[in-house]
PALUM-730324 format. One record per residue: x, y, z of N, C-alpha, C, CB in turn; chain; residue in three letters; residue number from 1. Coordinates in Angstrom, 1 decimal. Glycine has a CB too. Layout:
<sites>
[[X Y Z] [X Y Z] [X Y Z] [X Y Z] A ALA NUM];
...
</sites>
This chain:
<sites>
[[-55.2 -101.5 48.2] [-54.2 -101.3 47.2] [-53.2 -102.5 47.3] [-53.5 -100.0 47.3] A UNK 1];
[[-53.2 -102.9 46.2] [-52.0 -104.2 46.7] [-50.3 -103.6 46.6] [-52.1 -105.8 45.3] A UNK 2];
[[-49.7 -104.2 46.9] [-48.4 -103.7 47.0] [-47.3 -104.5 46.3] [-48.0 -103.5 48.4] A UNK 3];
[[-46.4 -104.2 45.6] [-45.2 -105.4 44.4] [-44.0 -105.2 45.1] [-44.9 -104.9 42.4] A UNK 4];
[[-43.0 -106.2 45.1] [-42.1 -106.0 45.7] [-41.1 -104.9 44.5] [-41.6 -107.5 46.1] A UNK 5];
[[-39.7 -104.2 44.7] [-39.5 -103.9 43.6] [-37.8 -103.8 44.6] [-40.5 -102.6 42.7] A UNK 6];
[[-37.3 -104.1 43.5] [-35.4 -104.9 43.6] [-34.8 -103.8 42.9] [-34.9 -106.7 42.7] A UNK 7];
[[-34.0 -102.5 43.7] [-32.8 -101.7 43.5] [-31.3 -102.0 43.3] [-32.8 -101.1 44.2] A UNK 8];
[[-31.0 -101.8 42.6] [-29.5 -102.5 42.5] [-28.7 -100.9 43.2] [-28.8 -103.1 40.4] A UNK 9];
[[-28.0 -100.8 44.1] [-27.0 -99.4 44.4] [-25.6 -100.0 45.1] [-27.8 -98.0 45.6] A UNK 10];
[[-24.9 -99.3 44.9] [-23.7 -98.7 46.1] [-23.9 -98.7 47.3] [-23.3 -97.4 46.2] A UNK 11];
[[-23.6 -99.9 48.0] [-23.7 -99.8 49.2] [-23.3 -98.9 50.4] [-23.4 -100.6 49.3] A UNK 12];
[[-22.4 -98.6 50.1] [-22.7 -96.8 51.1] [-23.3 -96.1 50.7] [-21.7 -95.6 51.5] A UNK 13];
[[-23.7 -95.9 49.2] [-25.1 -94.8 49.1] [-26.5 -95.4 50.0] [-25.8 -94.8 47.3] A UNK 14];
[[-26.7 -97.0 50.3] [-27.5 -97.1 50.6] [-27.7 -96.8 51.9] [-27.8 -98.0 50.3] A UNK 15];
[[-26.2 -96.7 52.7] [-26.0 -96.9 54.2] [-26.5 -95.8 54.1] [-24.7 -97.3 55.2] A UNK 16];
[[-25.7 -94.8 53.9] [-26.2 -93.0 54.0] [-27.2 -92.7 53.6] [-25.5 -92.0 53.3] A UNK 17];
[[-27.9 -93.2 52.6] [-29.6 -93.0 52.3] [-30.4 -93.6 53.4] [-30.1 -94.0 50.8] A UNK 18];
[[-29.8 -94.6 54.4] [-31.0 -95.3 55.0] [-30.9 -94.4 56.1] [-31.0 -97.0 55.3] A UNK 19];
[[-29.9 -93.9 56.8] [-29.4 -93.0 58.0] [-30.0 -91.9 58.0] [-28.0 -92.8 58.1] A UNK 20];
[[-30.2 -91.3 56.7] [-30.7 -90.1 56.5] [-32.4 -90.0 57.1] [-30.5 -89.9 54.9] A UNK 21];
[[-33.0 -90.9 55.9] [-34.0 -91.1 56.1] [-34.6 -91.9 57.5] [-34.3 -91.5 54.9] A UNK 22];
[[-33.8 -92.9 58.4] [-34.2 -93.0 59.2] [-33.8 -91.8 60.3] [-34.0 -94.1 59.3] A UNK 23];
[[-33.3 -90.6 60.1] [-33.5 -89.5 60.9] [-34.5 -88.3 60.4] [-32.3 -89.1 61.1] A UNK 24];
[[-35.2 -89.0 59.2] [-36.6 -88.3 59.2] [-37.7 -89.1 59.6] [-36.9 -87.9 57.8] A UNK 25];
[[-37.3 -90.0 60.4] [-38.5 -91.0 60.5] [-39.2 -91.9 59.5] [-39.4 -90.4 60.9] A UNK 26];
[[-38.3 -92.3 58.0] [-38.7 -92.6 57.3] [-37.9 -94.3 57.0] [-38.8 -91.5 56.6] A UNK 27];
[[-38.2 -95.4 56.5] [-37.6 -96.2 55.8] [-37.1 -96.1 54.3] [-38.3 -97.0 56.0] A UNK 28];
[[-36.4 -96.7 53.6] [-35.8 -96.4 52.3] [-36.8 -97.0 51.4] [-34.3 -96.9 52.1] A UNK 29];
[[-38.3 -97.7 51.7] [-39.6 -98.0 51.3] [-40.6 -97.0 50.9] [-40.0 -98.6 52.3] A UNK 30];
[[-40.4 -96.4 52.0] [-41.3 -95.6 52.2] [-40.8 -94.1 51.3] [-41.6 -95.4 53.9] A UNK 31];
[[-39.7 -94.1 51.7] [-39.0 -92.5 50.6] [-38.9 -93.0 49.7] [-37.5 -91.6 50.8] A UNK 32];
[[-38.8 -94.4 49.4] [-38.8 -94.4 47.4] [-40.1 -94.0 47.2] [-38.5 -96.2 46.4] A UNK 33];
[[-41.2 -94.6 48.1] [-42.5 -94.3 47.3] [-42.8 -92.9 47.4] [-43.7 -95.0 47.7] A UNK 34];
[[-41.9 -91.9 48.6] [-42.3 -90.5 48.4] [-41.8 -90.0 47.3] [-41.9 -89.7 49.4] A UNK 35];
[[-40.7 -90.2 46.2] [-40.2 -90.3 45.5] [-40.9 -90.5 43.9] [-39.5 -90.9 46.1] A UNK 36];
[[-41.7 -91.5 44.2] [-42.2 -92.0 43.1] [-43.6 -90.8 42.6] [-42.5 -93.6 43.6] A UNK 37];
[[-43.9 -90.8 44.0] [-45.4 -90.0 44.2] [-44.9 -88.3 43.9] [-46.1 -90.2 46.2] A UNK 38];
[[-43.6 -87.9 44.0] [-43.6 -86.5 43.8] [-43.3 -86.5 42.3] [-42.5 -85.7 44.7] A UNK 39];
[[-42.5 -87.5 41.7] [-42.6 -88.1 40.2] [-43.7 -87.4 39.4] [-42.8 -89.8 40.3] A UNK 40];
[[-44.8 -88.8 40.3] [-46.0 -88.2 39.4] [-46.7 -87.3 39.5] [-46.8 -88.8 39.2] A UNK 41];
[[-46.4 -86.4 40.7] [-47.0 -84.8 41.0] [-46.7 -84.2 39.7] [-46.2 -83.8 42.3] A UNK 42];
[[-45.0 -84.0 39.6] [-44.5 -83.1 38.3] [-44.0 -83.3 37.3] [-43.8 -82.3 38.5] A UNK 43];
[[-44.8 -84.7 37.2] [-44.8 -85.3 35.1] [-43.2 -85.5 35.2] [-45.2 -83.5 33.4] A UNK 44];
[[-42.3 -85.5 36.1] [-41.1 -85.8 35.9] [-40.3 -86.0 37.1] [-40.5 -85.0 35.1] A UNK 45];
[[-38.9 -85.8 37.2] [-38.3 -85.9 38.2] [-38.7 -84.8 39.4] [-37.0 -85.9 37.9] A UNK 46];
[[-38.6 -85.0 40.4] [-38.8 -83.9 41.5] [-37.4 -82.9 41.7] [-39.1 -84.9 43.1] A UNK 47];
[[-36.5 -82.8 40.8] [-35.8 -82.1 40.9] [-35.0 -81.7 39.6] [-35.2 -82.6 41.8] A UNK 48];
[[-33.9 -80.9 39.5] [-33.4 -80.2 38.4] [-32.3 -81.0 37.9] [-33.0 -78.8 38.8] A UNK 49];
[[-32.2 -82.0 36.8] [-30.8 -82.6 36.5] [-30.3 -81.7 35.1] [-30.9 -84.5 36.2] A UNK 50];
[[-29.1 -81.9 36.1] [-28.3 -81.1 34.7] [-26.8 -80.8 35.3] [-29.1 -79.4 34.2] A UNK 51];
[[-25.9 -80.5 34.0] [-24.3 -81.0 34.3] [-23.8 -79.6 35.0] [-23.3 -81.4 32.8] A UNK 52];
[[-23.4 -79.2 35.8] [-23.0 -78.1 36.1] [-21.6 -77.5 35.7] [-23.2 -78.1 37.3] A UNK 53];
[[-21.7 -76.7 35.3] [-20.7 -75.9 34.6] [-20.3 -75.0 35.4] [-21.2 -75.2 33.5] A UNK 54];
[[-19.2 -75.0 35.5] [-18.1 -73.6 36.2] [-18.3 -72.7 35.9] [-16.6 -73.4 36.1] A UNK 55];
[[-18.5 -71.2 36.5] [-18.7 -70.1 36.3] [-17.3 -69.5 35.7] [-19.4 -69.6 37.4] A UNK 56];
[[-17.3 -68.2 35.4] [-15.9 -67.3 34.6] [-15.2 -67.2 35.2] [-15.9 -66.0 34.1] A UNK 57];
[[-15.7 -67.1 36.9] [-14.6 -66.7 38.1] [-13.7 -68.1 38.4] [-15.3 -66.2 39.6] A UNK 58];
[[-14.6 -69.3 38.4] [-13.8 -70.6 38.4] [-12.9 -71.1 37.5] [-14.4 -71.5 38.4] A UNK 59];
[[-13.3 -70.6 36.0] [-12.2 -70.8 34.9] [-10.9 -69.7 35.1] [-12.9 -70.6 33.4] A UNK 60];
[[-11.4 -68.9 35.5] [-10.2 -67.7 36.2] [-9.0 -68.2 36.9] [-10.8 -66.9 37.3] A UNK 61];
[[-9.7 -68.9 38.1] [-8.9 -69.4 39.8] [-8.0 -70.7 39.0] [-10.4 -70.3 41.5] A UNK 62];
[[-8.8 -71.4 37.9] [-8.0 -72.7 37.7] [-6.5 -72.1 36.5] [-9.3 -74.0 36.7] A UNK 63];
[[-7.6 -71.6 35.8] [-5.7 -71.1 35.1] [-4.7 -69.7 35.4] [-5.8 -70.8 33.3] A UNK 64];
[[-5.4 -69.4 36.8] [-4.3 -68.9 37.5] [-3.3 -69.7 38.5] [-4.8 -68.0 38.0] A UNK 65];
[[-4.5 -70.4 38.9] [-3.6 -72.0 39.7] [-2.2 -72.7 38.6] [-5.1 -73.7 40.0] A UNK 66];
[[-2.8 -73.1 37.6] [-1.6 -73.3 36.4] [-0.6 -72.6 36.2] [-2.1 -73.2 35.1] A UNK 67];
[[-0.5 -71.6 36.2] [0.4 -70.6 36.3] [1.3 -69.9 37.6] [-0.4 -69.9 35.7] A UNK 68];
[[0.8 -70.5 38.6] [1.5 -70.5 39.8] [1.6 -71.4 40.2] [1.0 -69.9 40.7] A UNK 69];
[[3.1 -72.2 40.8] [3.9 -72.9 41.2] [3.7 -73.3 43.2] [5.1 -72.2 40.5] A UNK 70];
[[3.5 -71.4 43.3] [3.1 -71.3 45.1] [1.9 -72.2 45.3] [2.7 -69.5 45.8] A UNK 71];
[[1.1 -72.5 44.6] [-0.3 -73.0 45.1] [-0.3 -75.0 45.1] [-1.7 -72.2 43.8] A UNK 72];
[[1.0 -75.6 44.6] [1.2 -76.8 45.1] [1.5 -77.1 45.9] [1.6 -77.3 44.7] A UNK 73];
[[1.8 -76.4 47.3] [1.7 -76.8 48.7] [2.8 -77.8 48.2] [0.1 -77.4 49.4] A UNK 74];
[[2.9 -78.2 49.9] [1.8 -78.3 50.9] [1.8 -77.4 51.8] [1.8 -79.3 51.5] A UNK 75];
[[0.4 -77.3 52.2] [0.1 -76.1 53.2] [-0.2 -76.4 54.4] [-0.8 -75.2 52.9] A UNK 76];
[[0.4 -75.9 55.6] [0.3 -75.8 57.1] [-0.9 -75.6 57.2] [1.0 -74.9 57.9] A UNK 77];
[[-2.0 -74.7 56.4] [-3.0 -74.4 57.2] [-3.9 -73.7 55.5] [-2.4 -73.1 58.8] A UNK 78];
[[-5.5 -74.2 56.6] [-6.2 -73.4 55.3] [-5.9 -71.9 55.0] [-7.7 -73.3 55.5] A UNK 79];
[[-5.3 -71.2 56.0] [-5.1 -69.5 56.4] [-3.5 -69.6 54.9] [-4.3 -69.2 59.0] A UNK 80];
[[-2.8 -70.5 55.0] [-1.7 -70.3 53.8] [-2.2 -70.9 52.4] [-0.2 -70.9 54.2] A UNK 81];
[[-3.3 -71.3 52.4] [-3.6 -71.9 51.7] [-4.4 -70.9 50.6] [-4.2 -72.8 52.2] A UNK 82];
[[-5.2 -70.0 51.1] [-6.3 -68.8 50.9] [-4.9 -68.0 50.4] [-7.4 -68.0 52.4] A UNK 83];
[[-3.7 -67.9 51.5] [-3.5 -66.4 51.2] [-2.2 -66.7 49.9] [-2.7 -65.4 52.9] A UNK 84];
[[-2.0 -68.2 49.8] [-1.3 -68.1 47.6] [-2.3 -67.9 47.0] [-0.5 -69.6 46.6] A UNK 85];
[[-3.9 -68.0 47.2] [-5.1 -68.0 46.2] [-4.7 -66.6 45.7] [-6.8 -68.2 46.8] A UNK 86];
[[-4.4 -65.8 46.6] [-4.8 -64.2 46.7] [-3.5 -63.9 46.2] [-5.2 -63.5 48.3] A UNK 87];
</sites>
């Protein structure tokens, strides 16, 4: 099988943390693009689920109750006073 070189352009700390990762699977960032590529063509598309994630009813809840409370702009000593203006 012959092999083609192929040139990624990224974010270099994505790449640091991509390569760290995968060299603690024993893998190079060569080798997981092509695992990548190969699960691609397993399932006719991406190997995973893209899509924009949306806040649930309880998150639109917490945020405009945060708006409406003044106690929850800190700053806070501790996560423990932090939880207990949520509440």
């Amino acid at each position: 099988m012959t092999k083609e070189n192929l040139t990624l352009r990224m974010d270099s700390e994505l790449k640091a943390q991509a390569s760290e990762l995968f060299k603690e699977l024993g893998l190079d960032l060569s080798t997981a693009t092509g695992i990548f590529y190969r699960q691609a063509l397993r399932c006719h598309g991406l190997p995973f689920e893209v899509k924009i994630d949306e806040p649930n009813e309880t998150t639109y809840k917490a945020v405009e109750s945060a708006k409406n409370n003044e106690d929850l702009y800190g700053p806070f000593d501790s996560v423990k006073d932090l939880m207990s203006a949520l509440l």
